[in-house]
C-alpha positions in Angstrom: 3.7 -15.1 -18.7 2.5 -12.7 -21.7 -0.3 -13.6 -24.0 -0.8 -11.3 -26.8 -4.7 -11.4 -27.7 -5.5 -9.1 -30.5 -2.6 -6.3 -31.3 -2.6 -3.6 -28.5 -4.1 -5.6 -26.0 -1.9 -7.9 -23.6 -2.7 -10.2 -20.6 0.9 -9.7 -18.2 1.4 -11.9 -14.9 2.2 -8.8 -12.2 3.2 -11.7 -9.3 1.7 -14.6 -8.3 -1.7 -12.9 -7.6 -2.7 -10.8 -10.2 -3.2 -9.9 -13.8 -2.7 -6.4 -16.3 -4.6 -5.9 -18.9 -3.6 -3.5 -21.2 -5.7 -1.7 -24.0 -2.6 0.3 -24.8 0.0 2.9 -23.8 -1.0 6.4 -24.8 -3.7 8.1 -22.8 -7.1 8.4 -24.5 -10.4 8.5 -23.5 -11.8 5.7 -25.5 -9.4 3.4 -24.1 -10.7 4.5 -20.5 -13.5 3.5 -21.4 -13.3 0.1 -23.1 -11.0 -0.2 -19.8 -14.2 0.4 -17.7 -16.5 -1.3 -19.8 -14.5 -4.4 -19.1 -14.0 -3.9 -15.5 -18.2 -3.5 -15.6 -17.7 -7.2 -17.5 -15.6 -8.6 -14.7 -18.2 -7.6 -11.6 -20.8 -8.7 -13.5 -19.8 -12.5 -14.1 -18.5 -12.9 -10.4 -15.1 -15.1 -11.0 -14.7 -17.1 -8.5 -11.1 -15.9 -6.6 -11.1 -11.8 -7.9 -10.4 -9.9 -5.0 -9.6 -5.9 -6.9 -10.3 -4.5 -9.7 -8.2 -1.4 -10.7 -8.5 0.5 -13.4 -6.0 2.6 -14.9 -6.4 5.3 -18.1 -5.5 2.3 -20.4 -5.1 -1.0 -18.1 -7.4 -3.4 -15.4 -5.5 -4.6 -12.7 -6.6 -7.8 -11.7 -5.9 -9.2 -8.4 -7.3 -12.8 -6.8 -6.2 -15.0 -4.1 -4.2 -17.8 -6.2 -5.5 -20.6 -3.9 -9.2 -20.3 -5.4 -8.3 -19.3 -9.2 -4.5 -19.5 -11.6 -3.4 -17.0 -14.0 -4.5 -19.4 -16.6 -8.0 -20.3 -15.9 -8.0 -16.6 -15.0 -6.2 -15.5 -18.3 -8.5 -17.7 -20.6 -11.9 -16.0 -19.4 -11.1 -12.5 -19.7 -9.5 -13.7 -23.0 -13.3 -14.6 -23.6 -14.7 -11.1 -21.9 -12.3 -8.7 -24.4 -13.8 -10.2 -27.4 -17.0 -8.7 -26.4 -16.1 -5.2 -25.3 -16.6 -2.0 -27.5 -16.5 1.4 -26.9 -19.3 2.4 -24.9 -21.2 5.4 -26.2 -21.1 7.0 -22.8 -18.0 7.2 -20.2 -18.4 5.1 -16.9 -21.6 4.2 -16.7 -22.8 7.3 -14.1 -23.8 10.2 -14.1 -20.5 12.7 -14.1 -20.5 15.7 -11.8 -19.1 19.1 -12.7 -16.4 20.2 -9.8 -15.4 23.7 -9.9 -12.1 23.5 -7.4 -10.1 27.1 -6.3 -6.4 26.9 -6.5 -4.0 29.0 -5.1 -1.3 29.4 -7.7 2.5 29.7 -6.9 4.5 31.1 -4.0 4.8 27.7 -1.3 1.8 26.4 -2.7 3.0 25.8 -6.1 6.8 25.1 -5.6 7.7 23.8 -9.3 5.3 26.4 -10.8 7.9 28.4 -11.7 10.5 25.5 -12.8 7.8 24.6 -15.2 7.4 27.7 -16.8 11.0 27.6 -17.3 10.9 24.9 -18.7 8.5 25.4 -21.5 9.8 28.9 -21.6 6.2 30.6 -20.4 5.1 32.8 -17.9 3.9 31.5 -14.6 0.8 33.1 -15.6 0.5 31.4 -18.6 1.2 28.4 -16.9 -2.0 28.7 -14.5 -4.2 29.7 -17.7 -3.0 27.2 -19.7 -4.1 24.6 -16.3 -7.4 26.5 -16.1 -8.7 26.7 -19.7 -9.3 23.2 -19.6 -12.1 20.6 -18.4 -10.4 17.7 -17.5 -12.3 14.2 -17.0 -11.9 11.9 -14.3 -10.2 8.7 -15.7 -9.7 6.6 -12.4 -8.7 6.5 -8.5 -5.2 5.6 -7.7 -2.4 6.0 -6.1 -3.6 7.1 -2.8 -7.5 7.1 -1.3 -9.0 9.4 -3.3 -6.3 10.6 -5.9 -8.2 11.4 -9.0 -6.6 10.9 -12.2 -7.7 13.5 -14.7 -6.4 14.1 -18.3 -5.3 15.9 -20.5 -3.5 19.0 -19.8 -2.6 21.2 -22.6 0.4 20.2 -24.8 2.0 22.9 -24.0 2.2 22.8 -20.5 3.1 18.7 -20.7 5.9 18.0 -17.9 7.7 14.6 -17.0 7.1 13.6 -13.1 10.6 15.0 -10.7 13.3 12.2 -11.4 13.0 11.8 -7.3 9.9 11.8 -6.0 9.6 14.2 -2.6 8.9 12.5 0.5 6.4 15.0 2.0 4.1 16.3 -0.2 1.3 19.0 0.9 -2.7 18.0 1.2 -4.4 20.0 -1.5 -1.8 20.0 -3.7 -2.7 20.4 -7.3 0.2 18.7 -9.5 0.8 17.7 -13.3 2.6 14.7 -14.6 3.1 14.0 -18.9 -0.6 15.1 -19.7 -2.4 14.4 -16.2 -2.9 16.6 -13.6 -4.8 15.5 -10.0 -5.0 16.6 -6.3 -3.0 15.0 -3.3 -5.9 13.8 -0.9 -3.8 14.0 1.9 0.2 15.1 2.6 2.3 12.1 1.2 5.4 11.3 -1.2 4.6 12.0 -4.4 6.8 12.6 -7.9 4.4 15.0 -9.4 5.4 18.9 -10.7 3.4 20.5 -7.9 1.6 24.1 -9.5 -0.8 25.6 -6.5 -3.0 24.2 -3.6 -6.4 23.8 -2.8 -8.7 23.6 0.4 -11.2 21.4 -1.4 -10.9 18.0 0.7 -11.2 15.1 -2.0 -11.2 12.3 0.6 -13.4 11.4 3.7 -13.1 7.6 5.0 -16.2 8.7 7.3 -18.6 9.8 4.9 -20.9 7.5 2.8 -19.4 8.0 -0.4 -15.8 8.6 0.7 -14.3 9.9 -2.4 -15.4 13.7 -3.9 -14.3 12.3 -7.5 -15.4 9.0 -9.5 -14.5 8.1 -13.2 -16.0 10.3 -15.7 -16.5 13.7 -13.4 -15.5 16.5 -14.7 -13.3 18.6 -13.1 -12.2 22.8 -14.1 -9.7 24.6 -12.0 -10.3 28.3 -10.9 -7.3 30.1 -9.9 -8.2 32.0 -6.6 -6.3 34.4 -4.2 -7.5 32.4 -1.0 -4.1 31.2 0.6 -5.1 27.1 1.8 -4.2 26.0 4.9 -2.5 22.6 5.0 -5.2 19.7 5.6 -4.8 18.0 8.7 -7.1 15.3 9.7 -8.0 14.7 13.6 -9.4 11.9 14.2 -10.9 11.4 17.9 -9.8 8.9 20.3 -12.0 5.8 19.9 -14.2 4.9 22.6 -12.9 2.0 25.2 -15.7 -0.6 26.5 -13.0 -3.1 27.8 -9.6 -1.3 28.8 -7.2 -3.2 29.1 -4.0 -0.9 28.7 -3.0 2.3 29.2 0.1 3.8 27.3 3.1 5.1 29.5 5.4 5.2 26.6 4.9 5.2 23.1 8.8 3.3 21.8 9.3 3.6 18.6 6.3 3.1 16.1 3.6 1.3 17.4 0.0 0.9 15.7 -2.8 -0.9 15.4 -3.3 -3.4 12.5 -5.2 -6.5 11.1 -4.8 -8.2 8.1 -5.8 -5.2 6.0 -8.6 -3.8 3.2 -9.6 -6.3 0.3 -11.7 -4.4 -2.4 -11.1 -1.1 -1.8 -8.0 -0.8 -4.7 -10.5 1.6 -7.4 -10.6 4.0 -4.3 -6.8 4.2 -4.3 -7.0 2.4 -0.8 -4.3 -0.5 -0.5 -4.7 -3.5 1.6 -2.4 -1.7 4.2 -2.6 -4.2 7.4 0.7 -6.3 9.3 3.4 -6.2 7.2 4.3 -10.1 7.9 0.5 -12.1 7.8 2.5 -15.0 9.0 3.6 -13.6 12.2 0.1 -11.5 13.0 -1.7 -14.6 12.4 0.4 -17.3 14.5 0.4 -14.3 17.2 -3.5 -14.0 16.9 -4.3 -18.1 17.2 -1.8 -18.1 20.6 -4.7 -16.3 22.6 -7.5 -18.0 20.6 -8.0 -14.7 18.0 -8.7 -15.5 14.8 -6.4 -14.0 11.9 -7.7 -11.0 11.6 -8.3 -9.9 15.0 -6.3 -6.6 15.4 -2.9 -6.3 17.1 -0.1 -4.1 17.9 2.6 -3.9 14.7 5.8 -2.3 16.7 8.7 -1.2 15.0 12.4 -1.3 16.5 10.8 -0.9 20.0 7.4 -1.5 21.6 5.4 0.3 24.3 5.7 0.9 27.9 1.9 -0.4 29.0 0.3 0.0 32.1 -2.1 -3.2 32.6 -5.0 -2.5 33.7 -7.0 -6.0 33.7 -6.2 -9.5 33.8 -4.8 -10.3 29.9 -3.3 -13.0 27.5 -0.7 -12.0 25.5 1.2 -14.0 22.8 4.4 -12.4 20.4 5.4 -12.9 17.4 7.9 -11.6 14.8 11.2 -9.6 15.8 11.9 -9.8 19.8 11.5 -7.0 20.9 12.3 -8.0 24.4 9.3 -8.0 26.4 9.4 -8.1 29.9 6.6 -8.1 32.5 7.5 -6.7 35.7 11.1 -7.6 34.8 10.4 -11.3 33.7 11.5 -12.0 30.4 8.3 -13.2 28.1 9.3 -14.9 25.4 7.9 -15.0 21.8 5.4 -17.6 20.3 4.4 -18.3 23.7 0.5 -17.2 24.9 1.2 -15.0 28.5 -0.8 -14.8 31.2 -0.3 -11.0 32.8 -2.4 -9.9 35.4 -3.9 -6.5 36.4 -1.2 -3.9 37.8 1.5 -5.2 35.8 4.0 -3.0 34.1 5.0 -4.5 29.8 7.7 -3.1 28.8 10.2 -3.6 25.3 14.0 -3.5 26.7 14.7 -2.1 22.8 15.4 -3.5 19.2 19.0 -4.3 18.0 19.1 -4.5 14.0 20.4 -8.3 14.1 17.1 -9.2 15.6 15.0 -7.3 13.3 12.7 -4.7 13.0 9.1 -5.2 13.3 7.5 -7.3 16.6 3.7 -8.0 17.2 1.6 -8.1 20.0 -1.9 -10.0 20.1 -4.0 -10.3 23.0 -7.0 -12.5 23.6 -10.4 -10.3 22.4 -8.3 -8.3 20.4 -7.9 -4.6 20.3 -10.7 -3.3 20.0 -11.0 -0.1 17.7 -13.8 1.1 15.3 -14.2 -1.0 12.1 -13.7 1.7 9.2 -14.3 0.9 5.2 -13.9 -2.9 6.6 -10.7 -3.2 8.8 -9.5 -1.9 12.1 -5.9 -1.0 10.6 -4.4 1.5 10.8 -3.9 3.9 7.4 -0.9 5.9 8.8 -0.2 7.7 5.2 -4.1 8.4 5.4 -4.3 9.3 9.1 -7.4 7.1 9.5 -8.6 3.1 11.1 -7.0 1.8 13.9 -6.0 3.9 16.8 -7.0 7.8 15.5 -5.7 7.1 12.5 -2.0 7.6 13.8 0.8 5.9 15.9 0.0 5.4 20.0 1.1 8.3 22.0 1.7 8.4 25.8 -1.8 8.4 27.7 -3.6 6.1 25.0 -6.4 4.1 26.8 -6.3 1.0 24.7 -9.9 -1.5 24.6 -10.0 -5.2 24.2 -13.1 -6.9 22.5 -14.9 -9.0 25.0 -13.7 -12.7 25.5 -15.2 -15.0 27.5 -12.7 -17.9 28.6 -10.5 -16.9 31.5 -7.5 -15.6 30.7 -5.9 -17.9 32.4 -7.0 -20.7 30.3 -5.5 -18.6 27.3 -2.0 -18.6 28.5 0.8 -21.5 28.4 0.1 -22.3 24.8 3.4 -22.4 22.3 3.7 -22.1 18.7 3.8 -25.9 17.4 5.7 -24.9 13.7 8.5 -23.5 12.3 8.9 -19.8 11.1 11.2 -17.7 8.8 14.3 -16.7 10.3 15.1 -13.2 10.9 17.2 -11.5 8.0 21.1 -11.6 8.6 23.6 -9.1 7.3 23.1 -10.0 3.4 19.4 -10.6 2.0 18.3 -12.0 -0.7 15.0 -11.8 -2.1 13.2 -13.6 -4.7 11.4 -12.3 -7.3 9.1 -12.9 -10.3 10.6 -10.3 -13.5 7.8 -8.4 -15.0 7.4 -8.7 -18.9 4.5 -6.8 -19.5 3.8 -3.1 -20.8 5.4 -0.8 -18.1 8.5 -3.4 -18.4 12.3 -1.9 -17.7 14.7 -2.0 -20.4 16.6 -5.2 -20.3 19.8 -3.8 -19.4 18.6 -2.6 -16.1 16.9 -5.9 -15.5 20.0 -7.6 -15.5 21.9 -5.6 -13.8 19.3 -4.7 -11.2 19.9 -9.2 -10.2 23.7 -8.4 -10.7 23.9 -5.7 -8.3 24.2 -5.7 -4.0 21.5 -2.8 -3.0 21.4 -1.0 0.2 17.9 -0.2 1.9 18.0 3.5 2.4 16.7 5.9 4.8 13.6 6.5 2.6 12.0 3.2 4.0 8.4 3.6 5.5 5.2 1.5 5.1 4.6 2.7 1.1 7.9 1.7 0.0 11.4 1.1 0.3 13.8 3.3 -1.3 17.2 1.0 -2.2 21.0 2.6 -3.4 23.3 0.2 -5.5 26.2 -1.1 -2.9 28.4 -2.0 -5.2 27.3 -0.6 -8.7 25.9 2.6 -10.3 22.3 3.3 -11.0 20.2 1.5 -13.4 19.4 2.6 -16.8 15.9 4.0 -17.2 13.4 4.9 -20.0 12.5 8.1 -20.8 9.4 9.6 -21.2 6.0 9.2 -19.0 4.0 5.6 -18.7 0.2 5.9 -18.3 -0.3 4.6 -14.6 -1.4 1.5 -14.2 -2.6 -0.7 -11.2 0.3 -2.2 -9.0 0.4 -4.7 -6.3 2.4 -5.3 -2.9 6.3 -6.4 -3.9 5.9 -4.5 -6.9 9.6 -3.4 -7.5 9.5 0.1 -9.4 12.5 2.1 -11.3 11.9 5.6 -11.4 14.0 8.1 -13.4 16.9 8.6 -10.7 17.3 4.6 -11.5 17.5 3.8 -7.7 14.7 1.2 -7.0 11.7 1.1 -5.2 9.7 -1.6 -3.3 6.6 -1.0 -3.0 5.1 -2.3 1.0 1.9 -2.7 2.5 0.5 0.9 2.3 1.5 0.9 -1.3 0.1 3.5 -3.6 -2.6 1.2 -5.8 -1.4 2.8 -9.3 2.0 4.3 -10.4 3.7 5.4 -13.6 7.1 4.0 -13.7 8.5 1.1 -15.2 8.6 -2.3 -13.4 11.6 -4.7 -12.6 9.3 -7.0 -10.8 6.9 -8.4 -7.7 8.6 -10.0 -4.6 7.6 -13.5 -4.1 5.0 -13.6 -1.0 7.0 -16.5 0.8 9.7 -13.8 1.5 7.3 -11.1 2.9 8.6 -12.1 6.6 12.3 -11.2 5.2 10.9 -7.6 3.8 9.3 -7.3 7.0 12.6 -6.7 9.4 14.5 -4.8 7.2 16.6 -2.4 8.2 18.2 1.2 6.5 21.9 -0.6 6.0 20.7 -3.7 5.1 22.3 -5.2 2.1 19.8 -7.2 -0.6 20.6 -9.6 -3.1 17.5 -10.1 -5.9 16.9 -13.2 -7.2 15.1 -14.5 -10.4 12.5 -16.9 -10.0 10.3 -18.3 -12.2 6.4 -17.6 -11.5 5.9 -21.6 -11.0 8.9 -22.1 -8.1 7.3 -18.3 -6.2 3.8 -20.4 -6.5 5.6 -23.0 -4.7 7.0 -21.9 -2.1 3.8 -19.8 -1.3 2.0 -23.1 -1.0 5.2 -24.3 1.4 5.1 -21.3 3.6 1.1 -21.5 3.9 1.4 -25.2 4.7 3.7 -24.6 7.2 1.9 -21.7 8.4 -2.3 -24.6 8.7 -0.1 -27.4 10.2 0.9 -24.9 12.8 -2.3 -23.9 13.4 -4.1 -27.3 13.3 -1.2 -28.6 15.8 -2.6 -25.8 17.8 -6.5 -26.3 17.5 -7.2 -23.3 15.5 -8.1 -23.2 11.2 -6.2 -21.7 8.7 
């Protein structure tokens, strides 16, 4: 669904639970800001259903839960709200900050420096003076916690993002992309041309105003000879009232997760959480948690766990193979294990699939930071010290006062999605709105087998056509805009991208589409090799069989005693 409302602004579905609205598609300031007046609008009248609100330099992303609001009623009353924005006389509606930040130019600091210079046929000292003559505003947050958006670079030193983004890229790196330039808050992937590093750190989850940058700072960059050491964040060991296990073995990848961050997106903080909601949740209501209690997310193997009090447990997802002291437990079943017991996870075979959980009555019991005990494994902070369990973890349980005992024996009463097989398909709802592909690569991107490749981590999966070439792509930069979970992105190397959980909340490259939510079990246990079909659906059929999985999902739950 597209509703054009006056020329240059445009109302897109992005999925079945959110909106864009788009001022336009060139960067400018006052489009920022009738984009911030309007998401000022929007908090102010208190929809019923709104969950985000992301700006980008010329978009609002829109998100809501599509039980409590529909992309019409939602479409109509912003229709309503645009009629009444202007330009505001002022930015953002604070007062901006001047940020003087040091950079250390070139050598491993700045690896593209010098391919930029090339490319515009400067020096790599006119490069840095061209990046420091300027005062660049803050447009928004995105992408990652923390990532400041700031425009515009000089014309001259204008270059397109890498046609494959790296998978590591340092903290304190200072990059350009078209005419923005920003910081990486913390090492990630990232697609930007990367000129020079800085110590300056630009994100603190801990602190009361977590982000150094908000829309309409200003920002200059000083070129300095101080070589930066890479960022590294250590978080301490959280403290354990109630331990309950201690880790032997870490398996594979094993951390601590709940049901995620709502309202955190103009940060550039993603909902993160379980990959599958369905599974966390059925596992969590086995040992009388509710949804969000936190849980172990495992991934191709679980933990060796010393017990180390009397415990119900309850699985869900992949098997894993648990065993207690060599008994087999099996999965949507709550488990009575008792102090001195030995769990162990014989190992994952890729039929099976990929991704397990483990709930135990109380819940793990970890510190609550910006609203949710999950783990930010990109951001190295929430759940467990911000990272995966490691060998000698002490791991606490919230308090819980029925007996374990009368926990355990209690079996999942519904049906679930069935693990993936060799050949996937996935259903999707095709994107139509500013940011679209071109319509070749659309329909060859629903033609096409794709293989999941190696590059396949909780921000995104990375496919490679299986039996087909690359898809054609557009050229030229997009101004980023706010995406969503299932978004599925073409960048310039015209292998898509799926964006997961730990999704970065804004990105510049075209869209194909947004996976339809009843087949986030499916994404959940995929595999590098897999092989994926995609298939067209239409906004209305994804809407249904959302509502299909959910009922499923409260029957289950009712059958069981627990509410949905």
């Amino acid at each position: 669904m597209v509703e054009t409302i006056v020329p240059e602004v445009q109302i897109a579905s992005m999925g079945e639970s959110a909106l864009l609205i788009s001022f336009g598609s060139q960067i400018s300031s006052r489009l920022n800001r009738l984009v911030h007046d309007l998401r000022q609008r929007i908090l102010t009248c208190a929809f019923r259903g709104i969950t985000e609100v992301v700006p980008g330099y010329t978009s609002l992303l829109i998100c809501f839960d599509n039980r409590l609001a529909s992309h019409v009623e939602l479409s109509e009353a912003i229709y309503q709200l645009v009629k009444t924005v202007s330009t505001p006389d002022e930015s953002i509606g604070h007062t901006s900050r001047l940020h003087v930040i040091p950079v250390q130019y070139s050598g491993a600091a700045g690896p593209d420096l010098e391919t930029v210079a090339q490319f515009h046929g400067l020096t790599q000292d006119e490069v840095v003076n061209a990046h420091t003559a300027r005062e660049y505003t803050v447009a928004f947050l995105g992408f990652l916690p923390g990532f400041a958006y700031m425009a515009k670079v000089a014309p001259a030193i204008e270059t397109s993002r890498l046609a494959t983004p790296r998978t590591r890229v340092s903290a304190g790196s200072v990059g350009i992309a078209g005419a923005q330039t920003g910081i990486y808050p913390f090492a990630s992937p990232g697609g930007w041309q990367i000129l020079g590093r800085t110590s300056v750190r630009t994100w603190d989850p801990y602190a009361d105003q977590p982000a150094l940058f908000a829309p309409g700072d200003k920002v200059r960059f000083a070129r300095s000879a101080y070589q930066p050491e890479e960022q590294v964040a250590n978080e301490a060991s959280p403290d354990t009232t109630h331990p309950a296990f201690e880790v032997l073995s870490p398996g594979g990848m094993s951390m601590i997760q709940d049901q995620g961050r709502v309202g955190l997106g103009h940060f550039g903080v993603a909902r993160g959480g379980v990959f599958d909601r369905y599974a966390a949740t059925r596992a969590n209501a086995l040992v009388g948690n509710e949804p969000n209690a936190a849980l172990l997310e495992m991934t191709w193997s679980g933990p060796t766990l010393a017990v180390l009090r009397n415990v119900t447990i309850a699985l869900d997802g992949a098997d894993l193979e648990c065993r207690v002291d060599g008994a087999p437990v099996p999965p949507r079943l709550s488990w009575f294990v008792r102090r001195g017991s030995t769990l162990r996870f014989s190992g994952n075979h890729s039929e099976l699939g990929v991704r397990g959980y483990l709930a135990v009555a109380g819940g793990f019991d970890v510190p609550v930071v910006l609203g949710s005990r999950s783990t930010s494994l990109q951001a190295k902070f929430g759940g467990y010290a911000g990272r995966v369990l490691q060998a000698g973890d002490t791991l606490g349980i919230g308090s819980d006062t029925v007996d374990p005992g009368l926990r355990a024996g209690k079996f999942w009463p519904g049906g679930t999605a069935g693990i993936p097989g060799h050949l996937v398909k996935l259903r999707y709802i095709p994107y139509s709105g500013r940011g679209q592909v071109l319509q070749q690569a659309a329909r060859q991107f629903a033609a096409q087998t794709w293989e999941l490749s190696r590059q396949a981590d909780r921000m995104g999966f990375r496919f490679q056509p299986a039996d087909g070439p690359t898809l054609p792509t557009h050229h030229g930069e997009l101004a980023s805009f706010g995406v969503v979970r299932g978004a599925i992105q073409l960048p310039p190397d015209g292998n898509p991208l799926l964006l997961n959980v730990d999704h970065q909340t804004t990105g510049g490259y075209p869209l194909l589409g947004v996976v339809a939510e009843a087949d986030w079990p499916l994404v959940a246990q995929l595999a590098p090799g897999a092989k994926v079909t995609f298939e067209q659906v239409s906004l209305k059929d994804a809407l249904v069989a959302s509502v299909s999985a959910r009922s499923d999902l409260a029957a289950g739950l009712r059958r069981l005693g627990r509410h949905g």
